[in-house]
C-alpha positions as CSV (number, residue, x, y, z in Angstrom):
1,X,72.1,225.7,120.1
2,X,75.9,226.8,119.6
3,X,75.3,229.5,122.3
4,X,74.8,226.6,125.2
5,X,77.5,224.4,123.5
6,X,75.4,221.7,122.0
7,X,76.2,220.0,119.0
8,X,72.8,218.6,118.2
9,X,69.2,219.0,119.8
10,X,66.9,216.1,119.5
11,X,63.4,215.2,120.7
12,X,63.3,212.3,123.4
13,X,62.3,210.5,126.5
14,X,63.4,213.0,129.1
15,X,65.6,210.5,131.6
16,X,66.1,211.9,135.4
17,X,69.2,210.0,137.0
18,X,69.3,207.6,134.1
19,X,65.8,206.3,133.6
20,X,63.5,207.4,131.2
21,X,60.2,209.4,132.1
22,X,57.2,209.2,130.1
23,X,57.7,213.0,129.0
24,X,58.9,213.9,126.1
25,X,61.9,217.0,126.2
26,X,64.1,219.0,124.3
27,X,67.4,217.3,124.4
28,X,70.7,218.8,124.0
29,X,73.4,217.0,123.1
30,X,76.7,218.3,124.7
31,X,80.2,217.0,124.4
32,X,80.9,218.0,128.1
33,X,78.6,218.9,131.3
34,X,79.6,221.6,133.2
35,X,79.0,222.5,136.9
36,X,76.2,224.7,137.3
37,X,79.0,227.5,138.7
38,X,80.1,227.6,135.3
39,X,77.2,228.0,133.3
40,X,76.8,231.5,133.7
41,X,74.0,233.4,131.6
42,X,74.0,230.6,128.4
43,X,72.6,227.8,130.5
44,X,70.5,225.4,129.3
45,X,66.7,226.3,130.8
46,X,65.1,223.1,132.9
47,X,62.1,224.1,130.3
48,X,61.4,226.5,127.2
49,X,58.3,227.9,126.1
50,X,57.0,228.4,122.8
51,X,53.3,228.5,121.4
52,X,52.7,226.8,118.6
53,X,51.1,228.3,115.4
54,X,47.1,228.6,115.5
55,X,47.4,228.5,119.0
56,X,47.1,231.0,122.0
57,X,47.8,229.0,124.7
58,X,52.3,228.4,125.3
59,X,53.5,225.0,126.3
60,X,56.4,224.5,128.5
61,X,58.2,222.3,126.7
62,X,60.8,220.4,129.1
63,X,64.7,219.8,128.7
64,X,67.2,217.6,128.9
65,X,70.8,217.5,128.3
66,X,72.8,214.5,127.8
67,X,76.6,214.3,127.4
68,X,77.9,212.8,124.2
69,X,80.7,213.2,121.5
70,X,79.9,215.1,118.5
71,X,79.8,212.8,114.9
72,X,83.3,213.2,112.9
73,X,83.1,212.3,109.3
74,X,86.5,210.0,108.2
């Protein structure tokens, strides 16, 4: 999480230029984007793959990121 400079990960609506789909994505929460130039080797992937216990079969799971500022406690 820390390595692609998200504060929080979630589970969401994926939204593509501000609507929601009906797929459900990883969502990073980041207090900034940055220009895909400027990403370098820590991007966040447009999908990650995992396989979930008792199965064999991965699932591309997609992702989303979504600028926000991080929670501050007073």
């Amino acid at each position: 999480m820390r390595r692609h400079g998200a504060h929080a990960i979630g589970i969401g609506r994926k939204r593509v230029q501000g609507s929601k789909t009906g797929r459900l994505a990883l969502i990073f929460y980041v207090e900034r984007k940055r220009p895909l130039g400027q990403l370098g080797a820590e991007a966040i992937p447009e999908t990650i793959s995992f396989t979930p216990e008792g199965s064999s079969e991965p699932l591309e799971v997609p992702t989303d990121v979504v600028e926000v500022p991080q929670a501050r406690s007073e």
